[in-house]
Structures are given as C-alpha cells and as structure tokens.
C-alpha positions in Angstrom: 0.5 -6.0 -19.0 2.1 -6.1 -15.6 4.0 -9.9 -15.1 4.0 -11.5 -11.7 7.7 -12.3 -11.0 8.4 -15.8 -9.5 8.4 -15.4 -5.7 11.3 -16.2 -3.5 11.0 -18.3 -0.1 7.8 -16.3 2.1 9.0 -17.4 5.5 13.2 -16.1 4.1 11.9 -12.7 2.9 9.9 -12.1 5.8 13.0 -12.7 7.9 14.9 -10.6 6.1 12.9 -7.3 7.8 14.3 -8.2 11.1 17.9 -7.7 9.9 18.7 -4.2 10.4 16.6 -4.2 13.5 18.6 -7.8 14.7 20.2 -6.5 18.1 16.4 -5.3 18.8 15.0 -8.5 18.3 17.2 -10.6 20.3 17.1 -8.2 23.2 13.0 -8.3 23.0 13.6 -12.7 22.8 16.3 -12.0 25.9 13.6 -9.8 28.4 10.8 -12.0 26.6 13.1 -15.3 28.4 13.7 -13.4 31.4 10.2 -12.4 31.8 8.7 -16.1 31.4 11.5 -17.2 34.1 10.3 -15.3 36.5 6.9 -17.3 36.4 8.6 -20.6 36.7 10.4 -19.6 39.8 7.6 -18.0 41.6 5.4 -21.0 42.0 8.6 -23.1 43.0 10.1 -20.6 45.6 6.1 -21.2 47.5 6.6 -24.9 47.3 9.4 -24.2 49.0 7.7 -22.0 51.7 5.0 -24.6 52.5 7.2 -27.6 52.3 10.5 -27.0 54.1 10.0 -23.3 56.0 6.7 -24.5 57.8 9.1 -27.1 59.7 11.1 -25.0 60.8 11.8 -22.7 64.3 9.8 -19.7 64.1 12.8 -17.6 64.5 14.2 -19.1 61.8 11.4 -19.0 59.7 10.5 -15.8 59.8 13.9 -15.2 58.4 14.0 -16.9 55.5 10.4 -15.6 54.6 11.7 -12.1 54.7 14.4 -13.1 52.1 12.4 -15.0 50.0 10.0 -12.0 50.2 12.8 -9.9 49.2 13.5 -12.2 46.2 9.8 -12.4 45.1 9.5 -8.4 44.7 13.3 -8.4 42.8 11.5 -10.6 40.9 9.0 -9.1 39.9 10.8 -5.6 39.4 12.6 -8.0 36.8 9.2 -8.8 35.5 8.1 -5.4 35.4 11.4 -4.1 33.3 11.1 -7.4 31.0 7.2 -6.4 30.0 8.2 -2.5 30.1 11.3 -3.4 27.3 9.0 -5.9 25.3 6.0 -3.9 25.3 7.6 -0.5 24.0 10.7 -1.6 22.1 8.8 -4.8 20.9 6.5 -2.5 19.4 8.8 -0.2 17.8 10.6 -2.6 16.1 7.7 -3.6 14.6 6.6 -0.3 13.8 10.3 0.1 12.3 9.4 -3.1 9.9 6.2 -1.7 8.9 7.2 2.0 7.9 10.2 0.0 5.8 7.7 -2.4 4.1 5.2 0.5 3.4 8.6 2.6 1.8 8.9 -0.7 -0.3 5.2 -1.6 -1.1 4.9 2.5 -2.0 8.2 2.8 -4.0 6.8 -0.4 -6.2 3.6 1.2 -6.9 6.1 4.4 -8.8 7.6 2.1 -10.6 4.4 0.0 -12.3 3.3 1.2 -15.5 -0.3 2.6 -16.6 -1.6 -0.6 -17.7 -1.3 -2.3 -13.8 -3.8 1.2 -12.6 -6.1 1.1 -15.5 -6.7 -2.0 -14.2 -6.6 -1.5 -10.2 -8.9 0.5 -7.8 -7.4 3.3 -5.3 -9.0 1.4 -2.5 -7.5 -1.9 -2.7 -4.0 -0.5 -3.3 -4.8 1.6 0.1 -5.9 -1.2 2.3 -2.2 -3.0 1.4 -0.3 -0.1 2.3 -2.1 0.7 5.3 -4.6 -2.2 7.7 -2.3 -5.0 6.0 1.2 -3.4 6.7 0.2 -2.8 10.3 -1.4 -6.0 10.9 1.7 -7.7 9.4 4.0 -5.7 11.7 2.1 -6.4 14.8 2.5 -10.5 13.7 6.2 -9.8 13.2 6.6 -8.3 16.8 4.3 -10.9 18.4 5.3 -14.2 16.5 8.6 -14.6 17.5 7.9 -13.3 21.0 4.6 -15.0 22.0 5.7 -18.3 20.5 9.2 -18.2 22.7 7.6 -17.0 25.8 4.9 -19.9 25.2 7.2 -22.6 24.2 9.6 -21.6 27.7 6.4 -22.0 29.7 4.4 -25.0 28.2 8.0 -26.9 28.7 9.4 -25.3 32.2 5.8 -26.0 33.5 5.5 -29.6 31.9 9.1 -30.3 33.4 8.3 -29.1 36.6 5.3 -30.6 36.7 6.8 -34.0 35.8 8.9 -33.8 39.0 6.2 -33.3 41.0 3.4 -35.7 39.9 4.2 -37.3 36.7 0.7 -39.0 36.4 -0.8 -35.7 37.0 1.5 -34.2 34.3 0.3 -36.9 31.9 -3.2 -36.0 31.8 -2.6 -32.3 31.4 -0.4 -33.0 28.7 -2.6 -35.6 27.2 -5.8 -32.6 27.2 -2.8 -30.6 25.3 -2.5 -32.6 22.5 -6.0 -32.6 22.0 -6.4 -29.1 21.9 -3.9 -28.5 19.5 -5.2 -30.9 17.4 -8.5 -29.1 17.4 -6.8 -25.4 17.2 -5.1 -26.5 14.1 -8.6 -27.9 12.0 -10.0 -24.4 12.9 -6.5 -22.8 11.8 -7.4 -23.9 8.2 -10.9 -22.7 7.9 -10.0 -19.4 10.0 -7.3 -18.9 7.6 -9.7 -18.6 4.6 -12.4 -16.5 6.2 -9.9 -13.9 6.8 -8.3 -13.8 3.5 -12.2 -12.8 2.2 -12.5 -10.6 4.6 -9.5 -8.3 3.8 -10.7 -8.5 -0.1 -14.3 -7.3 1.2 -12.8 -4.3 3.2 -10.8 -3.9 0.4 -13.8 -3.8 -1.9 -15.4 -0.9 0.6 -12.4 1.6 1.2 -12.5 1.4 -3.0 -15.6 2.3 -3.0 -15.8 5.2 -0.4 -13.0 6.3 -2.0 -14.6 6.7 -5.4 -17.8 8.0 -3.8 -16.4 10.8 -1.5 -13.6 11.9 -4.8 -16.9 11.9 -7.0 -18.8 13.8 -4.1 -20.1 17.2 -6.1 -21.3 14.3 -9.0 -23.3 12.5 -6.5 -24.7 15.3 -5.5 -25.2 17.3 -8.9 -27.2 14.6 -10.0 -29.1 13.8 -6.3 -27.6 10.5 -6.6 -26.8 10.3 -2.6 -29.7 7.2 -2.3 -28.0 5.4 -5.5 -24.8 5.5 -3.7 -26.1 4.6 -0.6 -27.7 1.7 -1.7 -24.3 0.4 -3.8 -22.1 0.8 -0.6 -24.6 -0.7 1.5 -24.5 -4.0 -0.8 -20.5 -3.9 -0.4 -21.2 -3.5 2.9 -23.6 -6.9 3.6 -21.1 -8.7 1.8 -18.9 -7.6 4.2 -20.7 -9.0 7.0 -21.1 -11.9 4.9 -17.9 -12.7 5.4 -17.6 -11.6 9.2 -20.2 -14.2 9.9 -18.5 -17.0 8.3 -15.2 -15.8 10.6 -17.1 -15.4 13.2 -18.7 -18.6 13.3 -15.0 -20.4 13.0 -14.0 -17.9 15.7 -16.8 -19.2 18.1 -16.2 -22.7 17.8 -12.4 -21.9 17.6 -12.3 -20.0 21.2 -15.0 -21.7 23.0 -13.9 -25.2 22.5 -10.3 -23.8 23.6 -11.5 -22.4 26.7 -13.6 -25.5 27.4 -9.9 -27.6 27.1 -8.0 -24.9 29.0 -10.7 -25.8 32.0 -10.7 -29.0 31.4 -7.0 -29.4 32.1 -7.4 -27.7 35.4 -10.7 -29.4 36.6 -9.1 -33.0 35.5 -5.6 -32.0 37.8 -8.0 -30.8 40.5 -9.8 -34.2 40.5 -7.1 -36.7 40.0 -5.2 -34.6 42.5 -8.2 -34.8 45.5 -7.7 -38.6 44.3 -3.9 -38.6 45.0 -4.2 -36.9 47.8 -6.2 -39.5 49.4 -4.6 -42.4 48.8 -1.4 -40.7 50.4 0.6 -40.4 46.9 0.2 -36.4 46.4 0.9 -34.0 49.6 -1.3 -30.9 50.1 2.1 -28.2 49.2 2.6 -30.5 45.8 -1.0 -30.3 44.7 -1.6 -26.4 45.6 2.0 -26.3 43.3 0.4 -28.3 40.7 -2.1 -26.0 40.7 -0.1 -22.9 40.1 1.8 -24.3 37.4 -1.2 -25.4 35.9 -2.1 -21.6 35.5 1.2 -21.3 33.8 0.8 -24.7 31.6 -2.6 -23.2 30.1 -1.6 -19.9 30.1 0.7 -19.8 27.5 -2.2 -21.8 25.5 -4.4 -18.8 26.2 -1.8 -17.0 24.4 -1.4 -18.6 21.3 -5.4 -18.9 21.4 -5.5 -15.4 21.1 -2.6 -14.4 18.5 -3.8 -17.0 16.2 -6.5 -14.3 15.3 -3.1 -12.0 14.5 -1.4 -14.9 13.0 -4.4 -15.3 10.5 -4.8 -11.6 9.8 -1.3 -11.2 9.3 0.1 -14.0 7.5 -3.4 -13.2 5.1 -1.9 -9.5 4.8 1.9 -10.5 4.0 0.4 -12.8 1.6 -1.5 -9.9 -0.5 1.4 -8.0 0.1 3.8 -10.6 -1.7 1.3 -10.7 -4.3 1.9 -6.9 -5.0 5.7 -7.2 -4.6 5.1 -10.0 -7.4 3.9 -8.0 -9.8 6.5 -6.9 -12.0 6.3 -3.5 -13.9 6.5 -4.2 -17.6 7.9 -0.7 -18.6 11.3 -0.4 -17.1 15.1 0.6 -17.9 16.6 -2.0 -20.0 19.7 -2.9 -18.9 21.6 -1.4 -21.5 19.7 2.1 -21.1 21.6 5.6 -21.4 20.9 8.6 -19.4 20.5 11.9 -21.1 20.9 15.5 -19.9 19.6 17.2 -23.0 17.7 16.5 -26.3 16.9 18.2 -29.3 13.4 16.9 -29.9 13.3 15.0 -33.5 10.5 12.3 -33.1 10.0 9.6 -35.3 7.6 7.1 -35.3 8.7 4.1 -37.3 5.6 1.6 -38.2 4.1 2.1 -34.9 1.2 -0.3 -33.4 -0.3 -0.6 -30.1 -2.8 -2.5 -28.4 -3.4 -2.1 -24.4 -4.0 -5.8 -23.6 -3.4 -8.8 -25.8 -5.8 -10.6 -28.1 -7.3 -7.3 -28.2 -7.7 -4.9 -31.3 -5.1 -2.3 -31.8 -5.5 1.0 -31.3 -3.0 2.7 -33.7 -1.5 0.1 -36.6 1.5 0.9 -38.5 1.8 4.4 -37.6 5.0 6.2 -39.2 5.4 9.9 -38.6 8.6 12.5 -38.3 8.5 15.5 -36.1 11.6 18.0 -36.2 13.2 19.8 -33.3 10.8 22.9 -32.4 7.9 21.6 -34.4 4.4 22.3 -33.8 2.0 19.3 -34.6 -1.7 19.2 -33.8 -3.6 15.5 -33.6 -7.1 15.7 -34.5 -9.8 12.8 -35.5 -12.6 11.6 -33.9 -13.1 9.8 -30.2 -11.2 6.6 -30.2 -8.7 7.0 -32.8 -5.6 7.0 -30.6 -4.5 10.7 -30.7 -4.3 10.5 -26.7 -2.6 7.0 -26.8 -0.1 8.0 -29.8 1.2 10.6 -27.3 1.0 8.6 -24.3 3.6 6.0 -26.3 6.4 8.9 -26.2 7.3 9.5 -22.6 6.4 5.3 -22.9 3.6 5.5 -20.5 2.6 2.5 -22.3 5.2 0.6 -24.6 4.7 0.0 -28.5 3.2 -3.5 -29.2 5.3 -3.4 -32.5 7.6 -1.5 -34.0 9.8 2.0 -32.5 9.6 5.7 -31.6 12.9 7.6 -31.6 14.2 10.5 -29.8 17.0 12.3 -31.6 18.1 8.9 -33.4 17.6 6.9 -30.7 15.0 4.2 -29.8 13.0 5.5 -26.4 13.4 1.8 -24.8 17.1 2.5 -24.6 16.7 5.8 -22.4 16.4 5.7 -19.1 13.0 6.6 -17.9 14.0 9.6 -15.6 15.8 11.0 -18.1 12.9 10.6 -20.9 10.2 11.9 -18.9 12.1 14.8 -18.1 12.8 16.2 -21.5 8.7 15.8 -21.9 6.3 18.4 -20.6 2.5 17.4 -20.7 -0.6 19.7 -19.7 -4.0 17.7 -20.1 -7.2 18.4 -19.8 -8.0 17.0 -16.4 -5.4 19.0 -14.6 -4.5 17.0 -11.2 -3.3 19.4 -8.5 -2.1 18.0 -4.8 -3.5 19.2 -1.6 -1.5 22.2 -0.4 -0.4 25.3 -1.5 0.0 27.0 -4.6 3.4 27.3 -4.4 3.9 24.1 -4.0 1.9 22.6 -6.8 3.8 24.9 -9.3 7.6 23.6 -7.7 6.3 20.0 -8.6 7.6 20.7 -12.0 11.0 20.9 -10.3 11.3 20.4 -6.9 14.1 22.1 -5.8 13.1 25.7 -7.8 13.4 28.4 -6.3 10.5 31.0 -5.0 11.5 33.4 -7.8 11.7 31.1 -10.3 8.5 29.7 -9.3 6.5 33.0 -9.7 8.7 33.6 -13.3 6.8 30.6 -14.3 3.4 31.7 -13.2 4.0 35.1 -15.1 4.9 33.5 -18.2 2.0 31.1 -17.7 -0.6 34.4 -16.8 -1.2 33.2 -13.6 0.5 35.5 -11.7 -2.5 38.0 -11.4 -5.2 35.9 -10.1 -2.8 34.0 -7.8 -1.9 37.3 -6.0 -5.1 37.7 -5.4 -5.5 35.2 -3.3 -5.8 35.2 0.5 -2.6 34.3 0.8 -1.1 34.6 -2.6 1.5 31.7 -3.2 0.5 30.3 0.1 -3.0 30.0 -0.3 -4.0 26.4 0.2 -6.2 24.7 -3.1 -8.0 22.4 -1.3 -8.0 18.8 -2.1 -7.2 18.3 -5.9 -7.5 22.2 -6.0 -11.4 21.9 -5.3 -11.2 26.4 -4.5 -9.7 27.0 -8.1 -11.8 27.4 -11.4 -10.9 25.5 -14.4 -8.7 28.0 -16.2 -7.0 28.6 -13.1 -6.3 25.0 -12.7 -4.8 25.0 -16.2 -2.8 27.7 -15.6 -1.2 26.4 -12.7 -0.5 23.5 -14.7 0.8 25.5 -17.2 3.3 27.0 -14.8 4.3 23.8 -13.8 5.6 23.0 -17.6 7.1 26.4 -17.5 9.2 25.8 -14.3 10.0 22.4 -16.0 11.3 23.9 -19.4 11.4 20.2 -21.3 12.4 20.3 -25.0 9.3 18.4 -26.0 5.5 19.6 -24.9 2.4 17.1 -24.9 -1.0 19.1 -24.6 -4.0 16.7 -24.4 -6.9 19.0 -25.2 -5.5 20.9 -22.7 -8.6 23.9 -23.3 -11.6 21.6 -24.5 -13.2 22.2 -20.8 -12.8 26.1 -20.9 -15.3 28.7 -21.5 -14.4 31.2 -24.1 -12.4 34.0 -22.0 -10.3 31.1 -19.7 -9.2 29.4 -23.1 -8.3 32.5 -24.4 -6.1 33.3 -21.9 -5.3 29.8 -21.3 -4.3 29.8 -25.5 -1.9 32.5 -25.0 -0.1 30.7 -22.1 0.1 27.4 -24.3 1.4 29.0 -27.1 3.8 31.0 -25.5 5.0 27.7 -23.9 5.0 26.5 -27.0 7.7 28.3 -28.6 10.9 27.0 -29.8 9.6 23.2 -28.6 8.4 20.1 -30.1 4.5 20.2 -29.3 2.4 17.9 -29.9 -1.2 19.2 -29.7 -4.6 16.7 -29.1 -7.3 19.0 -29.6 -11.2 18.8 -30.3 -12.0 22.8 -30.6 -10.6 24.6 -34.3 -9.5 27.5 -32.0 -6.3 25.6 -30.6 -5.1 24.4 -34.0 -5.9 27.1 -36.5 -2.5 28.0 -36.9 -0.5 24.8 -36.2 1.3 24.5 -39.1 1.5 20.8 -39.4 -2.2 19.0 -38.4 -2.4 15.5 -38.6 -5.9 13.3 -38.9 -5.9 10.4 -37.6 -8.5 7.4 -37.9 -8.7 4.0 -37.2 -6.4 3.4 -39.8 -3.7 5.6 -39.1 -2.9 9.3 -40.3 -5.4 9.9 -43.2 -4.6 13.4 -43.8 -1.9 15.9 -43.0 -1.4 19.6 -44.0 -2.2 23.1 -42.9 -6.2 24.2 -41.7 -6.3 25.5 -45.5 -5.0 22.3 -46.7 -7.2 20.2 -45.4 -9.9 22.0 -45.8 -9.1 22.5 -49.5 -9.2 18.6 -50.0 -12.4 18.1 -48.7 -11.6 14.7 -46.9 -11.7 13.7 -42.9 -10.5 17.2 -41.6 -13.8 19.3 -43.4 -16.1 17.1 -42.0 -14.7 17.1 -38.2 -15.0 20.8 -39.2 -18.7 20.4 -40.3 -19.4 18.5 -36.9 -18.1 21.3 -34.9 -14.2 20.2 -33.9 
C-alpha cells in the first residue's frame, strides 16, 4: 500500500515554482507598482488643478494645464504598458508554473505502483491534473500581484488621505477594519465549501469517464436510463454543495459591497459636515472622494480573488496530498542495472496479500523456472495464477519471502531494467489512440519502420494490417475501438516481438477469441515463444496442450505439476479442470 510521505512547509514548496521564472515575477511586482502609482498621482495632480491653477492668470493657467495634460496621458501610456506586461507575461508565468506542476503531478502518477490505481478512479486523478493545476496557477499569478497592488493602494490612499482630512481618513479606515473582520469569518466557511465542491466534480468527471469508456456496455444492455439516473444523483450532490458555497458567497459579497458603500456614503456625509463648518474646502473633499475610489478599490479586489484564493489554495492542497503519497515499489538504493538476463526464475517461499490484515492470495509458493522454459499456470478463478505473474516484473511486491532473476533477488534490480527483460500479452489488450504504427513502436520507441513491420510478420499481422485504409497509418480509434479481437492481440503480439525480452508473461492472452483468431493468434504466441522463459495463464486446454511443464495452482499453492498426460494420469485437480471444460 501506497505511504503518504511527511510533507514539507506548503507556503516554501509553493514558492519554490516561482524560482526559475524569478526575473518574471519581479518584473510583473515592478509594472504591478508602477501601475498602482499611477492612480495615486492622478487624483493628487487634480488637487492640484483645482487648488493652486484656478488662482492663477489665465495665461498662465492655461499653460500649466497643457502640461499637466501632457503628464496625465504619459501617465496613462505608463498605465496602459504596466496592465499590457502584467496581464500577458503575468499570465504566462503562471501558465509556465502550471505545465511544470502538471509534468510533476503526471511523472508521480508513472512512478506509483498498482496497488495506489486499484484503489483510485480515472476521474479524480484527472480533475488534479487538469481544473486544480489551472486554478492553482491562476492563484500563483494573482496572489502575489493583487495583494501588492492592493497593499500600495489601501496605504498610498490611507496616507494621502491622512494629509488631507485625518478625521475623514479615520472613519474610512475604521469601516476597513470592519470589513476585514467580516471577510475573514466568511474566509473559513468559504474555504470548506470549496474543498467539497472539487471532491463532487471530482466524483462526476469519474463517473463520465467510466460511463462514456463503458459506452457499447450501456448500450448493449439498454442501460442509458440506469446511467442516467446514477450520474444525475452525482450530479445533485453536486449542487448540493454549490448551494452551500453559494449561500457563503452571498452573504460574503453583499455584505462587502454594503461596507465598500458605506465607506464612501459616511466620507460623503461627514465631508458635507466639514465643509460647513469651514474645516474641509470643496478641492479637498472632491480629492477625498477620488481617493476614496482608490481606498475601496483595492478591497473590491481582494473581494473578488478570495473566490481564486479559496479555489486555489483548496486545489494545491489536493495536489500536495497526491505529491504525499509515496509509491511503495521503487528502486532500492542499492539497486543494479542490467542490460541482459538469462531468464532462471525462482520463487523462494513466496506469499502475497494485496492489502494488510487481509488473506493471502498465494502462501509459501516455491517454484524454479530455467532459462527458455515453457511453463503454463492453470487452476480455478481466484487462485493467484494472474497475481504470481504479476509479482515478477514486481507490479506488486512479495508480502514475504523472494523471487530471483538469474541469482538475484528482483528488489535489487532497477525497475527499468526489470521490466524490460519481461514481455507480457494479456487478454484485455490496451491499445492508444493513433495509428498502427505507432501502437506497435510502443514496445520500443525509437524502432525503426522496418523493424516495426518485421515484428508484425512474425506476429501474422502483417496481412490484415495492409489491408487497411491506410495500412501502418490507419488510425484504431480510441483504445483500438475499429479493430477485432484477434487483431488487437496480434498487434499486441507485435509489440512483444519488437520488444524481444528474454522472459514472456501471457495472461490468457486467447481466452476471448473465437476458434480461427486463437488459432492464428496460437501460432504467433508460440512462435514468440521460442527460445524464452514463458509463463503461460490459461483457461482453454488448446494453449497448454503441449507446455511441457503445467503447474496447478489452488488456494494452497501448486498442487500438481507435470505434462497434460501427467496430470491427467493422476487423476487429481488438473482432470477435473479438464472435466469442467478448462
């Protein structure tokens, strides 16, 4: 089982992203200053106008309004450029973050072991590398950003404001605390709605994605109306949970629009009141005004990123969570690479159980398989052939005891190097959307075209594939949806062939087949066969005839081993699989 690793500090990881991107981010804080400057100055520079240029000669005057009008529109080119820079780079950087986090989240999910998927659904795993990542990048761009341009603002305004009417500048500050007070109570509860709303969403994409994969068994069995009425239930819970944000997001928003007026209605009033009474002159209250635009502003602001705060801190939390989780099949740091093997497989008192406290599968399991040998696994559903063979390339690792390749314990190889000497053809034959062509090269990427269609020969494909539409080209489809079974297994076959590992794994790689394609499909196994260790998991007496070696195996362990004639001859567990029609 998969361990969660202790966590380093959230807020020192997350600030670790911005590292190769640092020159970036200090230019975005730099135009992000220069931008909010601009504001400050604005307001001040029409002060100015109404207080000092009024007074003077109309000649004059007009003058310095020209220049000041000059210096408003350099301004605001300055403004323009700063929003231009911040808007695009800003973006990008983020962007840049989140296509690094997604390589990381993705390259973590190749490197956790069988145990963590039987466990996980597609959909879930999806959402954190896609609506979390994003939403996590857009906080990254817009924290740092919104919270400098905010903090310039709220404190140029406040300290201009002071100099102008300090008891006016007391009451807006005053309604300030008491809206942050109130943004921060609805902080907590927003904090958890969103949380269950990214595990509901989560919940749905899993369960589209197993509806539309299992889309020709819905249909098959006219099951559209069950599968309706399941994703319609994920669905209310959905909205479930959107309510209960929603409701926070109400209060949250409207109470923070009622302070934002609030600020300016009270500094409206108290200002007519100043004015009055001769303390306040008409150019310092319409500036008061102005800047009290840019005092609630910047509120505004943070009002409305706290909804991106919430949905990204939420996602960067799940997405720690999976960064957590540490796989619990890995190299061990004293493992050895290998370039080639012979194939001698020994299994020395062998158990397994795929969770703890739970009953094990195989128990005590010793068995030796020489270089080239040909070894067929039979027994009834349940008895572990599957899982015995899934413990060599240590898709799962041995709860007690050892398997050894050549000598030499498979926990001490380096898992590249393992899996590569092993060739396995199941049964459910997963191919990749795209070409033929390219499905075959998976079994060694950088192959060449001839080598490729070498393979398909030797694996009898070649044939069927040219007559395709576009031979090697011809797309498959999604999970090769345009291909029958045996042609499926073929192309799987090829893809083993192209591979050329020293030891094979076929799990009942023919059990789905109709008589002709496992014929066929027979003769391309067993030509693969040759000269390799293969291990064979079959339930049809066709594919294991003439193994010479066939091994029983029932909840107990190997029962009986021996030739077809062998066992038949002792009239144990192998006759009656044989009665029962194995």
């Amino acid at each position: 089982m998969e361990q969660k690793k202790k966590s380093p500090n959230k807020l020192k990881l997350l600030a670790g992203y911005y590292k190769p991107y640092k020159r970036l981010f200090f230019a975005d804080l730099f135009f992000a200053v220069l931008g909010s400057a601009v504001t400050l100055v604005i307001p001040l520079l029409v002060r100015y106008i109404m207080n000092s240029v009024g007074a003077m000669p109309t000649s004059e005057a007009k003058g310095i309004i020209l220049q000041i009008g000059i210096g408003m529109l350099v301004l605001i080119l300055v403004q323009l450029g700063s929003r231009y820079f911040i808007t695009y780079y800003g973006h990008m950087m983020g962007a840049y973050i989140e296509h690094d986090m997604r390589n990381e989240i993705f390259s973590h999910y190749q490197k956790l072991s069988f145990t963590f998927y039987d466990n996980q659904k597609v959909g879930h795993l999806l959402s954190r590398i896609t609506s979390d990542l994003f939403d996590i990048s857009e906080l990254l761009h817009h924290g740092p950003e919104d919270i400098l341009i905010s903090f310039i603002k709220l404190l140029g305004a406040f300290i201009i404001l002071l100099n102008v009417n300090w008891k006016l500048a007391l009451i807006s500050i005053g309604i300030v605390i008491v809206m942050l007070v109130y943004a921060l109570i609805f902080n907590k509860k927003m904090k958890y709605a969103f949380k269950e709303n990214r595990a509901r969403i989560a919940d749905i994409n899993s369960q589209i994605e197993d509806s539309l994969a299992g889309i020709r068994v819905v249909k098959s069995f006219g099951n559209e109306k069950r599968e309706m009425e399941k994703f319609a239930k994920g669905n209310e819970r959905f909205v479930d949970a959107k309510r209960l944000t929603y409701r926070y997001m109400a209060g949250y928003h409207s109470g923070m629009d009622a302070f934002t007026t609030l600020i300016t209605v009270a500094s409206l009033v108290a200002g007519a009141f100043f004015l009055t009474d001769g303390t306040l002159s008409a150019a310092d209250l319409v500036t008061f005004l102005l800047y009290i635009n840019n005092f609630t502003e910047p509120v505004t602001k943070l009002v409305n990123f706290t909804e991106q705060f919430q949905n990204g801190y939420s996602g960067y939390d799940r997405f720690l969570e999976m960064m957590a989780i540490a796989p619990d099949i890995a190299d061990a740091p004293d493992a050895v690479s290998l370039d080639h093997v012979d194939g001698d497989i020994r299994f020395e008192e062998v158990s397994f159980r795929y969770e703890e406290n739970q009953e094990e599968v195989l128990s005590h399991v010793n068995l030796e398989v020489k270089p080239g040998e040909y070894v067929a696994l039979v027994g009834s559903s349940g008895a572990g052939k599957t899982t015995l063979c899934s413990l060599i390339p240590r898709f799962y690792d041995v709860s007690d005891g050892r398997i050894l390749l050549d000598g030499r314990d498979i926990r001490q190889i380096k898992l590249k190097d393992l899996r590569r000497q092993i060739g396995i053809v199941q049964q459910d034959v997963y191919l990749f959307a795209g070409t033929i062509m390219e499905n075959i090269r998976y079994g060694k990427p950088g192959a060449s075209d001839e080598e490729v269609i070498r393979a398909a020969k030797a694996a009898n494909a070649h044939d069927f594939i040219m007559e395709m539409p576009a031979d090697y080209d011809t797309d498959i489809g999604q999970r090769g949806v345009k291909l029958s079974g045996g042609q499926k297994q073929r192309l799987s076959i090829a893809r083993a062939f192209l591979k050329n590992p020293p030891i094979l794994i076929f799990d009942e790689a023919t059990s789905a087949l109709d008589n002709e394609s496992e014929k066929v499909v027979q003769d391309s196994l067993e030509k693969l066969a040759k000269d390799r260790t293969t291990f064979v998991i079959a339930h049809r007496l066709s594919t294991i005839r003439n193994a010479r070696r066939i091994l029983v195996l029932t909840e107990e362990g190997i029962a009986e081993e021996g030739t077809h004639k062998e066992l038949l001859a002792k009239d144990g567990v192998y006759a009656r699989l044989c009665e029962a029609g194995l």
